[in-house]
Backbone as numpy.savetxt, mean C-alpha at the origin, in Angstrom:
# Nx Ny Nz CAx CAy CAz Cx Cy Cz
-16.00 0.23 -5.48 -17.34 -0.18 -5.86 -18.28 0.06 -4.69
-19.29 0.72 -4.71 -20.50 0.99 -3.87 -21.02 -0.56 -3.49
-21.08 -0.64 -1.85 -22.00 -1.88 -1.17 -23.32 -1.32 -2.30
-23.56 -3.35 -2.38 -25.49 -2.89 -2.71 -25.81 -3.48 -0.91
-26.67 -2.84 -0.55 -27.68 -3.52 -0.14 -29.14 -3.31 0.47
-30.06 -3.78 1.01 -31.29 -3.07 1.09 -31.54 -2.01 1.82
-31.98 -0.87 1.41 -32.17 0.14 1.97 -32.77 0.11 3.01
-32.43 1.35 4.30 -33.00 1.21 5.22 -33.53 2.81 5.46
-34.80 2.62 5.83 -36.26 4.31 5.75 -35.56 4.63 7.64
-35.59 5.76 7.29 -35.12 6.51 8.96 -36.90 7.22 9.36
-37.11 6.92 10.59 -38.38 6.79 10.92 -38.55 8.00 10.92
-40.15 8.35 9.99 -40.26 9.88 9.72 -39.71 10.65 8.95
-38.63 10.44 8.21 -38.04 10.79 7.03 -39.18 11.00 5.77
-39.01 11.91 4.88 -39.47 12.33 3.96 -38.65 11.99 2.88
-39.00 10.94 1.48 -37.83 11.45 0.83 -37.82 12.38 -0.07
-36.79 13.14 -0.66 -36.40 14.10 -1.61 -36.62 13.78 -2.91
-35.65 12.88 -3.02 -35.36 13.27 -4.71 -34.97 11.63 -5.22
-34.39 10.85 -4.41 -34.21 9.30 -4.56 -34.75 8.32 -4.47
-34.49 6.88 -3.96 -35.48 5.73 -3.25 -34.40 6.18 -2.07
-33.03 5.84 -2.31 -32.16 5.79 -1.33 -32.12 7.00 -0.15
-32.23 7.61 -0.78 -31.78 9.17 0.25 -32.68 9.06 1.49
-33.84 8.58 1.27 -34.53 9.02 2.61 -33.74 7.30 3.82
-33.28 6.65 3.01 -32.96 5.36 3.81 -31.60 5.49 4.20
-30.84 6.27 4.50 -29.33 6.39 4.77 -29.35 7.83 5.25
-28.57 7.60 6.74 -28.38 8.55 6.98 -26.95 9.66 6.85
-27.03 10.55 7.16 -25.97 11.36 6.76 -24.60 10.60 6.57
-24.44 10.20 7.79 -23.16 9.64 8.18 -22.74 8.23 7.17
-23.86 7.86 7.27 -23.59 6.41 5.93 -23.81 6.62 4.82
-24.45 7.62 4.10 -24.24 7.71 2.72 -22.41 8.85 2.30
-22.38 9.50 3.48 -20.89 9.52 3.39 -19.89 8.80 3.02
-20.41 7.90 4.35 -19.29 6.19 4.36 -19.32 5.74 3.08
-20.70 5.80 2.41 -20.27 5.03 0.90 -19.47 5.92 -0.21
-19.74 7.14 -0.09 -19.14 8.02 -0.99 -17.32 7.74 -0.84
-17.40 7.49 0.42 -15.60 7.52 0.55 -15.25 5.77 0.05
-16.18 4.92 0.55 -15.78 3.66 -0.29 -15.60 3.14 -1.96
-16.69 4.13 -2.47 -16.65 4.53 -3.50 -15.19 4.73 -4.61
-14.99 5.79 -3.61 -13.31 6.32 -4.10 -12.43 5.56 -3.59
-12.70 4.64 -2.57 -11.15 3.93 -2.50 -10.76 3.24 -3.30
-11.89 2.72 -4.41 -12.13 1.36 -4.94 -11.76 2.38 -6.60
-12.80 3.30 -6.57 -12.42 4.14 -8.27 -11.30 5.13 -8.00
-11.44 5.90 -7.12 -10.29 6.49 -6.99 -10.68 7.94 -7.30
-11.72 8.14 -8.03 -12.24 9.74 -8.25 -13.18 9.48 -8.58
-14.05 10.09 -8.51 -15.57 9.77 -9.45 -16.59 11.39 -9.59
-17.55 11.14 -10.61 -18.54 12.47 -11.03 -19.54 12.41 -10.10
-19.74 14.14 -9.66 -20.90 13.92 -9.13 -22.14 13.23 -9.64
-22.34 13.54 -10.65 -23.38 12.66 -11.77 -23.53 11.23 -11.15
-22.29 10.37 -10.99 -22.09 8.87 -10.86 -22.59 8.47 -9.65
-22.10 9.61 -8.84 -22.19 9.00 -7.34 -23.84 9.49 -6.89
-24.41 10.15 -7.73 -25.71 10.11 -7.35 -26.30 9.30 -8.01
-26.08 8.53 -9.20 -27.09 7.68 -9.89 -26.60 6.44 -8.36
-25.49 6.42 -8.20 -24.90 4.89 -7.70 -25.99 4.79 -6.32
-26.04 5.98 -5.83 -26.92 6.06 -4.60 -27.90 6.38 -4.33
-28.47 6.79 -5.76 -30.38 6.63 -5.68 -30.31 8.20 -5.06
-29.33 9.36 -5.08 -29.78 10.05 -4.57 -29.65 11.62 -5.27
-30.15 12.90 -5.36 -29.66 13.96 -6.40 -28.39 14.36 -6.22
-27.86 14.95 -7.28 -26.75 15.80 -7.44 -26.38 16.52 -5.94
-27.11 17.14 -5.75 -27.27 18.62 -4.78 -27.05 17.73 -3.63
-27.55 16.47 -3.10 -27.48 15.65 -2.11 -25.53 15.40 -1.77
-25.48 15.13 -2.99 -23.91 14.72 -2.77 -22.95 15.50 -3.02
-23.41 16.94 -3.25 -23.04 18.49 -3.74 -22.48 18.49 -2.30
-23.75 18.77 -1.27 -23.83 19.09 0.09 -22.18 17.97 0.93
-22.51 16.64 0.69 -21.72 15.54 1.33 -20.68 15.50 1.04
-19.93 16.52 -0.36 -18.88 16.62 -0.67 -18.13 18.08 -0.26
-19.13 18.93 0.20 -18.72 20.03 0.71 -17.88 19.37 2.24
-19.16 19.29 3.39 -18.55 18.45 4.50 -17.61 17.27 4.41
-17.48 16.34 3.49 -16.21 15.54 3.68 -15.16 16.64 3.07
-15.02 17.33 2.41 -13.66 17.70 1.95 -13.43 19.30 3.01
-14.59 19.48 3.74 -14.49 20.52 4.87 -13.33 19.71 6.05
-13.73 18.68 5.95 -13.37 17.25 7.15 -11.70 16.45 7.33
-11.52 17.14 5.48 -9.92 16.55 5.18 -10.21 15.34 4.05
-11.38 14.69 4.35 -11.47 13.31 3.82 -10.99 13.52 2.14
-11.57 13.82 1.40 -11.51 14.16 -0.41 -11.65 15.72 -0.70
-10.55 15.84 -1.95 -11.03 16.92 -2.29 -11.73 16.52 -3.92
-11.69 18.41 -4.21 -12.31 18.65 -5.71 -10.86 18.29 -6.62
-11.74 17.69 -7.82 -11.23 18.20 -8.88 -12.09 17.81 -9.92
-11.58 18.27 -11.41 -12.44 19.31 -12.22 -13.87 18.04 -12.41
-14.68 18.25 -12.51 -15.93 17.69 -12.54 -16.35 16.24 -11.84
-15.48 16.41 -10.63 -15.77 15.22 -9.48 -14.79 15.47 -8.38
-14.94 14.55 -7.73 -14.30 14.50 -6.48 -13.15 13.19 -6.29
-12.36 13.02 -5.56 -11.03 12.07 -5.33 -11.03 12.63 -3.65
-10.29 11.24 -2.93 -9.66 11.05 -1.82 -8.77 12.26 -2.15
-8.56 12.59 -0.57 -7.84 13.45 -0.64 -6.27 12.96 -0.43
-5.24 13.23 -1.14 -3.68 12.55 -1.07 -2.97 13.36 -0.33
-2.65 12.43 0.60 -1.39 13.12 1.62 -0.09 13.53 0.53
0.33 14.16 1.58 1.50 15.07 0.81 2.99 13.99 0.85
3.55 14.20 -0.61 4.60 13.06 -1.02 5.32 12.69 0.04
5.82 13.70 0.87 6.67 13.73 1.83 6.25 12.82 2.95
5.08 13.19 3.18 4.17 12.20 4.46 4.56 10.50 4.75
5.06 10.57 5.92 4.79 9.24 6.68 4.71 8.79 7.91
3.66 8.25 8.30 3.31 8.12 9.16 4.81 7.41 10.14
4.82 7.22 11.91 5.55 7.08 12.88 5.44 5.10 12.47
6.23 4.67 12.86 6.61 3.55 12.94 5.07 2.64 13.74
5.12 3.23 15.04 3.97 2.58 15.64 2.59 2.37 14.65
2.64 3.99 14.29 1.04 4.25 13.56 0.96 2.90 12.12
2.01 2.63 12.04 2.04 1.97 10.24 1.41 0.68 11.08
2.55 0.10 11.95 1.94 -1.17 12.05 0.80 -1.59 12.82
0.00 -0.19 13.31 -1.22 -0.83 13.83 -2.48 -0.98 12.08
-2.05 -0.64 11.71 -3.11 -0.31 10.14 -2.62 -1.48 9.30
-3.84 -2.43 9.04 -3.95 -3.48 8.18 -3.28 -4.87 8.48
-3.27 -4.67 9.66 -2.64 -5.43 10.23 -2.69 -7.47 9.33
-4.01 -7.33 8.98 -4.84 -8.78 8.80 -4.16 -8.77 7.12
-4.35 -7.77 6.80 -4.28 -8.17 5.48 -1.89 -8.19 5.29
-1.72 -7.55 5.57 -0.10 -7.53 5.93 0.67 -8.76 6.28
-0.37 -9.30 7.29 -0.25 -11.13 7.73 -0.40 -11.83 6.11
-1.04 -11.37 5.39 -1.81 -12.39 4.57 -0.29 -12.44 3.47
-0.09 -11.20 3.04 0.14 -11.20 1.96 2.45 -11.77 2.61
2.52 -11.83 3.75 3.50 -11.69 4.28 3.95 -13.59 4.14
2.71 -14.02 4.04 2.38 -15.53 4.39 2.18 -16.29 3.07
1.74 -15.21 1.92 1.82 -15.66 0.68 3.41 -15.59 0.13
3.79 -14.25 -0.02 5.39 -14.07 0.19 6.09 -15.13 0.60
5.98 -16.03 1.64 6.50 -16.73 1.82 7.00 -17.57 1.70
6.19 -18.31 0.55 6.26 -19.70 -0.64 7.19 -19.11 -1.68
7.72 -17.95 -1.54 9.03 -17.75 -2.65 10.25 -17.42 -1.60
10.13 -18.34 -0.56 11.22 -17.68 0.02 12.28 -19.70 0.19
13.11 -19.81 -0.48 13.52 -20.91 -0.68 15.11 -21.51 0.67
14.63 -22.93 0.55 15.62 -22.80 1.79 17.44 -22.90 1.12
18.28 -22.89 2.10 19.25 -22.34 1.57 19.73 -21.42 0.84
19.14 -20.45 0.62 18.88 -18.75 -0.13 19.46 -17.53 0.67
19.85 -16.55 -0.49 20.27 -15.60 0.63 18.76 -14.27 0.26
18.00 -13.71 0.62 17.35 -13.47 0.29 17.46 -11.32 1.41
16.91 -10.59 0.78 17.09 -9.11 0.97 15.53 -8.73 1.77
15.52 -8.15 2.54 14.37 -7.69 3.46 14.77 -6.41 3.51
13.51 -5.62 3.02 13.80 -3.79 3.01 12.86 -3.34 4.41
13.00 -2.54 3.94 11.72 -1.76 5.54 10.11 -1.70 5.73
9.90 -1.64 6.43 8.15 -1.80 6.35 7.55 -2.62 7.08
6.52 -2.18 7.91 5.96 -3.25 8.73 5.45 -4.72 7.79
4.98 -4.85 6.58 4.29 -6.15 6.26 6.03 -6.92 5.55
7.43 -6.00 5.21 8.20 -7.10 5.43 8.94 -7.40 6.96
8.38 -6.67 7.61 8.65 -7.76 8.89 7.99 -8.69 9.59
6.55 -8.50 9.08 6.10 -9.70 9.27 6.87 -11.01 8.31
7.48 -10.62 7.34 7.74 -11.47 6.27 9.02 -12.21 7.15
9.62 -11.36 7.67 11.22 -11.54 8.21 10.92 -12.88 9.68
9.49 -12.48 10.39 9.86 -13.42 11.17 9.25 -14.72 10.89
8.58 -15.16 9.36 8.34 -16.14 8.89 9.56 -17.22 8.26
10.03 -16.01 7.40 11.18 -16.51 7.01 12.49 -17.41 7.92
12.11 -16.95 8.79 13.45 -17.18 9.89 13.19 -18.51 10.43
12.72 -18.75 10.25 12.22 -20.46 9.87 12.56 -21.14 9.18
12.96 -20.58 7.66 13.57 -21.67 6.96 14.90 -22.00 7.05
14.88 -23.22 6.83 16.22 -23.71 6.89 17.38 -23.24 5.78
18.51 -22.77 6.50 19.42 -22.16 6.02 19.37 -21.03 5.19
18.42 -20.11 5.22 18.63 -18.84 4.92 19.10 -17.88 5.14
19.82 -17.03 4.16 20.65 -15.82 4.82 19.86 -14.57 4.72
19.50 -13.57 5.99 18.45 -12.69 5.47 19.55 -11.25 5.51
20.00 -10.57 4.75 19.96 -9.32 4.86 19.18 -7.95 4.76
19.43 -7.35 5.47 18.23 -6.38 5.30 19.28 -5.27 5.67
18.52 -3.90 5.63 18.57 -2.89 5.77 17.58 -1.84 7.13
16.37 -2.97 7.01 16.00 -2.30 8.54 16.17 -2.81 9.86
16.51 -1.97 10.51 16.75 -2.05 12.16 15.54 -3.16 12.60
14.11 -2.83 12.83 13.10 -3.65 13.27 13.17 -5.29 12.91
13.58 -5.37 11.54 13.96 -6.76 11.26 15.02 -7.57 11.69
15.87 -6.74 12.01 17.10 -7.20 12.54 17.02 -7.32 14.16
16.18 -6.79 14.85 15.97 -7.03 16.08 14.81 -7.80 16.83
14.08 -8.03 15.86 13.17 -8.79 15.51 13.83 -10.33 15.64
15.18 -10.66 15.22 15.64 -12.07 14.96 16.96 -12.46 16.02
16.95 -11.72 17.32 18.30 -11.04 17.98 18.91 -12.67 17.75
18.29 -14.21 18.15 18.96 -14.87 18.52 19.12 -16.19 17.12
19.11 -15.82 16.10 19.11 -16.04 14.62 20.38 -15.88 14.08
20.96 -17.07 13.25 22.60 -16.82 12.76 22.28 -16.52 11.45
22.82 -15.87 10.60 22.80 -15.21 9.71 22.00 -14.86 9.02
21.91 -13.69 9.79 21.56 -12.17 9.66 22.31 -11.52 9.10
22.48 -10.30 8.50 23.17 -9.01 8.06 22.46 -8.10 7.85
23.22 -7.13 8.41 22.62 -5.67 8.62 23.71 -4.73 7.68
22.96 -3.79 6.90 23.73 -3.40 5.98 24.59 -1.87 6.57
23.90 -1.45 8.13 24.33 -0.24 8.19 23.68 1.00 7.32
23.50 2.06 7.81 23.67 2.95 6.99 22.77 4.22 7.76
22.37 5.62 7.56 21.93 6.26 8.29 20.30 6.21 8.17
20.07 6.39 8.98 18.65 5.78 10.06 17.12 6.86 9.43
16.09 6.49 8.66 15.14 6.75 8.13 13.83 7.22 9.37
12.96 7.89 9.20 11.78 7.89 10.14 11.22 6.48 10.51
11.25 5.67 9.64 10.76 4.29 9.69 11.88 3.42 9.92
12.97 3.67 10.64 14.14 2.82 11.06 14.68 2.22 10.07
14.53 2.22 8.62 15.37 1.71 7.58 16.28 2.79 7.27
18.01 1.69 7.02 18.87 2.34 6.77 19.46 2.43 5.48
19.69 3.55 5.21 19.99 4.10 3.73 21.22 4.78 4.01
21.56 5.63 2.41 22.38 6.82 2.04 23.43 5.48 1.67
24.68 5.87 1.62 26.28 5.64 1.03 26.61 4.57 1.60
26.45 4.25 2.99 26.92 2.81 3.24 26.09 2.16 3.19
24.83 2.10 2.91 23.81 0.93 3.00 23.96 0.69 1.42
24.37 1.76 0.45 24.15 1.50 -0.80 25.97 0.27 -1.47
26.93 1.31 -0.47 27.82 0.16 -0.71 27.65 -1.30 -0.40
27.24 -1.52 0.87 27.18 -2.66 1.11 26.49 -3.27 0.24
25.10 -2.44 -0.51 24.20 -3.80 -1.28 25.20 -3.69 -2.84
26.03 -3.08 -2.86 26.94 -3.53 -3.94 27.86 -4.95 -4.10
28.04 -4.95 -2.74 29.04 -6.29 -2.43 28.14 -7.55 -2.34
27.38 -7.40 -2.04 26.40 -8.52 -1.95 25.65 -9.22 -3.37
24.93 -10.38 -2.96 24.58 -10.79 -4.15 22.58 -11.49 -3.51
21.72 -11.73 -4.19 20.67 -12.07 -3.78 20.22 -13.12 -4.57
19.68 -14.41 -3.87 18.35 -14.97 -4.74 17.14 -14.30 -5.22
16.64 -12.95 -3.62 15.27 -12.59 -3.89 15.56 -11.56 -2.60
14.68 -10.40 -3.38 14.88 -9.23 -2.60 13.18 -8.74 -2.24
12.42 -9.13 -0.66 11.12 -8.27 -0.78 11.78 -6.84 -0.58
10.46 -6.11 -1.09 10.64 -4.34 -0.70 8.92 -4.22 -0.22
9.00 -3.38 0.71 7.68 -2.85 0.72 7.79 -1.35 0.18
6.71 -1.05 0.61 6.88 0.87 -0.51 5.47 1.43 0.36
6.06 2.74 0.26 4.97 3.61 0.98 3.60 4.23 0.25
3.90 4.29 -1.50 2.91 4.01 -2.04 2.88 3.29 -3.53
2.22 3.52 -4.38 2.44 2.78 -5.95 1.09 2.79 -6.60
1.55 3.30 -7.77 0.58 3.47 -8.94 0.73 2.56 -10.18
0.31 2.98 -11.82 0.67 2.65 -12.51 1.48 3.17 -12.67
1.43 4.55 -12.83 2.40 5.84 -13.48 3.87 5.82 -12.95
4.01 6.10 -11.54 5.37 5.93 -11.06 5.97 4.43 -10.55
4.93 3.46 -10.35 5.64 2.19 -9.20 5.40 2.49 -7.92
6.52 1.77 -7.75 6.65 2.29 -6.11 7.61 3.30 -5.85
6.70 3.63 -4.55 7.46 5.14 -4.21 8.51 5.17 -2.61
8.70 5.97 -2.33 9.40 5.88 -1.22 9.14 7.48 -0.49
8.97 7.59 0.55 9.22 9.11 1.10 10.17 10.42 0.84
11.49 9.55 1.10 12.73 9.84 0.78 13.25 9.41 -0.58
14.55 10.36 -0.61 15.81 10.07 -2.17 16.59 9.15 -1.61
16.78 9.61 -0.25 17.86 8.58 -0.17 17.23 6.93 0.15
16.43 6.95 0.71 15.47 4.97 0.64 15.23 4.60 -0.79
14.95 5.60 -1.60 14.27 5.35 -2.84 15.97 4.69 -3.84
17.19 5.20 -3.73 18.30 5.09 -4.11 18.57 3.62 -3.13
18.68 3.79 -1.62 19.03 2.40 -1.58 18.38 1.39 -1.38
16.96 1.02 -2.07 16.10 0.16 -2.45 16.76 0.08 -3.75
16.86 0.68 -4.82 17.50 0.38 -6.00 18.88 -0.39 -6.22
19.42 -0.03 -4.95 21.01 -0.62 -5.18 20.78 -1.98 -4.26
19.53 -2.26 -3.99 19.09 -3.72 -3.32 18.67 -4.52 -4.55
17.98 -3.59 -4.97 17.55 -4.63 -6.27 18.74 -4.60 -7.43
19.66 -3.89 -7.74 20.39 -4.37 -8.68 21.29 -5.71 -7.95
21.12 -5.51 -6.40 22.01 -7.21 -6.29 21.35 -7.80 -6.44
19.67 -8.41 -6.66 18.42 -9.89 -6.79 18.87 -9.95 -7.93
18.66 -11.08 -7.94 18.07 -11.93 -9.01 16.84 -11.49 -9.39
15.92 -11.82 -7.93 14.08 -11.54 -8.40 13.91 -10.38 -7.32
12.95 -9.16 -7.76 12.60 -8.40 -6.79 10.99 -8.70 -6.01
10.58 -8.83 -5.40 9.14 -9.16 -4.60 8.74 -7.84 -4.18
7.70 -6.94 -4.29 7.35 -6.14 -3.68 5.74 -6.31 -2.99
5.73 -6.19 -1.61 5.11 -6.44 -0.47 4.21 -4.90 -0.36
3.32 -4.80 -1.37 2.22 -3.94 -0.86 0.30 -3.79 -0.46
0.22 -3.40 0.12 -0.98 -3.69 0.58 -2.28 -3.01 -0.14
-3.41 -3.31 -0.13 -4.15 -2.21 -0.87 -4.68 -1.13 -1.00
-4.29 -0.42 0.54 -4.35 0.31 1.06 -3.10 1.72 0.13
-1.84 1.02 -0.24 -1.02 2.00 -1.02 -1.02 2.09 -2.51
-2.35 1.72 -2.89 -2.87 1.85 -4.65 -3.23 3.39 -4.39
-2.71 4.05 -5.42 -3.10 5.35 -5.24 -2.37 6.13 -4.92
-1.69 5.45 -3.38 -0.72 6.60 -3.08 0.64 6.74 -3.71
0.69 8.22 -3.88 2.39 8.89 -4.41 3.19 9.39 -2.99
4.51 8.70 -2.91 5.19 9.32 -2.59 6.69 10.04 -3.22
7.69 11.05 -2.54 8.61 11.68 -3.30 9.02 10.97 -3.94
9.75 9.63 -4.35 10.29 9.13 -5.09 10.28 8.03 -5.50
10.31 7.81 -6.96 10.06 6.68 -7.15 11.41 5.41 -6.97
11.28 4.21 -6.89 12.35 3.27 -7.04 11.90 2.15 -7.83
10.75 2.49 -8.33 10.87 1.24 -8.96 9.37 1.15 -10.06
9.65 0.67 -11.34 8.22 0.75 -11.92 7.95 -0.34 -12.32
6.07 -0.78 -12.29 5.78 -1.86 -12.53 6.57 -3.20 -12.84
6.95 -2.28 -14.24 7.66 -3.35 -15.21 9.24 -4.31 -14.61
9.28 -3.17 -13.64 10.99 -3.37 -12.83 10.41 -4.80 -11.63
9.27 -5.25 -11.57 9.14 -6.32 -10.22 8.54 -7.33 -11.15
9.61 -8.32 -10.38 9.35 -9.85 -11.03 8.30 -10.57 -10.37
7.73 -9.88 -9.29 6.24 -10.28 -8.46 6.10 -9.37 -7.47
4.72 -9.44 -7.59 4.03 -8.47 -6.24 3.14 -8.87 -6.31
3.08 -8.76 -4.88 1.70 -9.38 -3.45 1.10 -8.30 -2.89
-0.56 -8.70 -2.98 -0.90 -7.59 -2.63 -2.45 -8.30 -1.74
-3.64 -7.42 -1.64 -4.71 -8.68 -0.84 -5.76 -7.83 -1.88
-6.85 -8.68 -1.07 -8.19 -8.92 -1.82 -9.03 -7.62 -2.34
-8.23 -6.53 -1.50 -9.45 -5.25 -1.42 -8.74 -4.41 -2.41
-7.58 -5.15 -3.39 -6.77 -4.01 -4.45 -7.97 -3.53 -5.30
-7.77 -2.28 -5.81 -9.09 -1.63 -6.73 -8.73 -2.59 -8.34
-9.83 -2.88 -8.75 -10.14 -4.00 -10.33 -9.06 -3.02 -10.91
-9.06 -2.06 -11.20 -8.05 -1.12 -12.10 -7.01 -1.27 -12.10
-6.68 -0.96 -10.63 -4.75 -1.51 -10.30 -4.53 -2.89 -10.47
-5.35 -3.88 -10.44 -5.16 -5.21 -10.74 -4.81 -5.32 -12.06
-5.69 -4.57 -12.87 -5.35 -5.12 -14.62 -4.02 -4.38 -14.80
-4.09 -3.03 -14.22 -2.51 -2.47 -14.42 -1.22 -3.39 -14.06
-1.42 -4.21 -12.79 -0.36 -4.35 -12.45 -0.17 -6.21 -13.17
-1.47 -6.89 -13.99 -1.40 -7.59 -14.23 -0.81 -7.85 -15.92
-0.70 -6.13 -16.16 -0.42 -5.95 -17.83 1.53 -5.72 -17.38
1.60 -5.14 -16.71 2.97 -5.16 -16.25 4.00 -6.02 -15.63
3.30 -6.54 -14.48 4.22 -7.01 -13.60 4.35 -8.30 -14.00
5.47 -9.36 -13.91 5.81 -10.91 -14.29 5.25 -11.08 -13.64
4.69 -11.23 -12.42 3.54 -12.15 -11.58 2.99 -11.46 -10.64
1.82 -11.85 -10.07 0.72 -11.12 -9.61 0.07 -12.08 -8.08
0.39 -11.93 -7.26 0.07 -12.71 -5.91 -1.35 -11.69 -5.39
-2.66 -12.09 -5.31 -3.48 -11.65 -4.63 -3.66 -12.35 -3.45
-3.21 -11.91 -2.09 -3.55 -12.68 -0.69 -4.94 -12.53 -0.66
């Protein structure tokens, strides 16, 4: 959704063709074009000039330079963010400096389903390790997980389990032994985070092999929790593990787009907005 708010005249400016155009300068009627799409997700040139008081040709021009820039590209009679490639994921460091506030939030809401005396499943991802060192607080919980960071995260914590298995870009362990082990096991409640999620696929994963042993995590829960932020509405990655309909709750924060909300509120058994 486009900020409203009062326009501001750049001294000496002439305007063109809008009220708005002569009151925003290059750089900020950009900024709104890209806020625009985080929130719709694609939109018509048509739209985004009524939304901004400004002509076609204005945002013709602003869509040339952002998608010159990387920011969005074309498609057929509008423009969309531009989507990293399925494969894409960012370094361990880079994830957890991004969203940091909202990751806390939803890590802290998560938390009120985390029951004491429980054995409960922690997958990979910076916002479930924030989850992991909340949890570790409650009394008598057993946390297994699958990523390294969580598990070292708790060095002086009694039961823990680490499932083993071979080592992901993001330090979660997958393939054949991480998938045996979540065979033997059993869960009250399993969070997952995910690298992205739509309506269409769920959640996604980078990899086949995370995307397989996130699945063989959730066939041991009871309940699955998935821990995503609003930042991964939209995004696809290679594989899916899991669709809407497959999570018995997901947490997410305030800035999810109205769209993915009703989607995920027509689907999912419960709906946590941090």
């Amino acid at each position: 959704m486009v900020e409203e708010r009062t326009p501001r005249r750049v001294h000496g400016e002439r305007p063109e063709s809008g009220p708005l155009e002569a009151g925003l300068l290059d750089v900020e009627r950009r900024e709104r074009i890209l806020a625009h799409l985080a929130g719709a997700g694609t939109a018509r040139v048509a739209d985004l000039a009524s939304a901004l008081g400004v002509s076609p040709m204005t945002v013709r021009r602003d869509a040339d330079r952002l998608e010159a820039d990387g920011r969005i590209e074309r498609v057929r009679g509008g423009v969309r963010l531009r989507r990293p490639p399925v494969t894409d994921e960012p370094a361990p460091l880079a994830k957890a400096a991004l969203h940091r506030d909202e990751k806390q939030r939803i890590a802290q809401a998560a938390l009120a389903l985390v029951r004491p005396g429980t054995a409960i499943g922690i997958g990979g991802g910076t916002t479930a390790l924030a989850l992991a060192r909340l949890a570790a607080a409650v009394p008598g919980v057993t946390i297994v997980t699958n990523s390294l960071p969580v598990a070292l995260a708790l060095p002086d914590r009694d039961g823990v389990v680490l499932t083993g298995g071979e080592r992901t870009r993001s330090d979660a362990l997958v393939g054949p032994v991480a998938n045996r082990a979540a065979a033997m096991i059993g869960l009250d409640a399993l969070f997952l985070g995910a690298h992205g999620i739509d309506a269409e696929r769920g959640c996604t994963s980078p990899t086949l092999a995370e995307a397989e042993t996130n699945r063989a995590l959730m066939a041991a829960a009871r309940t699955t929790v998935a821990l995503v932020d609003a930042s991964k509405w939209g995004v696809q990655a290679l594989a899916s593990f899991a669709a809407l309909d497959e999570l018995d709750v997901l947490v997410t924060d305030r800035a999810v787009p109205e769209a993915s909300a009703r989607a995920a509120r027509r689907a999912v058994g419960r709906l946590i907005v941090a």
